[in-house]
N, C-alpha and C positions, 0 to 999 in steps of 0.2 A: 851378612848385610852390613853395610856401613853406618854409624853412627847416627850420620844426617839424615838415613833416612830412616832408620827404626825413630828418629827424636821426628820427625816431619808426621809418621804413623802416627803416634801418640799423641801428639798437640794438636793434630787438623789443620796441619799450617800449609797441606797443598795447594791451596789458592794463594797463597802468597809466594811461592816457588814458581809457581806455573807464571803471575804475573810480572815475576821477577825476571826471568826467562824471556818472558816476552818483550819485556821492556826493554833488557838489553840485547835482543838480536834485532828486534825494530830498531832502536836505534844505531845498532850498527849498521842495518839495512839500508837506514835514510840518511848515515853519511855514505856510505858507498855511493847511494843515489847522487845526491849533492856533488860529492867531487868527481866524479864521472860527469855530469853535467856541465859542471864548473869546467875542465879541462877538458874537454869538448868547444865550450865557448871562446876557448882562450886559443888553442889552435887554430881558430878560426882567424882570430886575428893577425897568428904570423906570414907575413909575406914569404907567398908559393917559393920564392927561390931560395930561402932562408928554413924551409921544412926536411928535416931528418929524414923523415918517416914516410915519404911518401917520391 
């Protein structure tokens, strides 16, 4: 067993992991959201004969 977590057994410090965890995948989650958004809007704005991608 790893250090962190024989020391996470011992202190009760699961709820601070667990919310740590969740903090940073939500917020990875809501910039993924964001910039997918973002750059969605902004293609929209390039003129059809000037698009790459389509």
């Amino acid at each position: 067993m790893s250090n962190a977590l024989i020391l996470a057994e011992a202190t009760g410090t699961w709820p601070y992991v667990a919310a740590s965890w969740a903090l940073v995948l939500g917020g990875m989650g809501a910039y993924a959201l964001v910039t997918v958004v973002r750059g969605r809007r902004l293609s929209k704005k390039v003129p059809s004969e000037k698009r790459r991608w389509s």
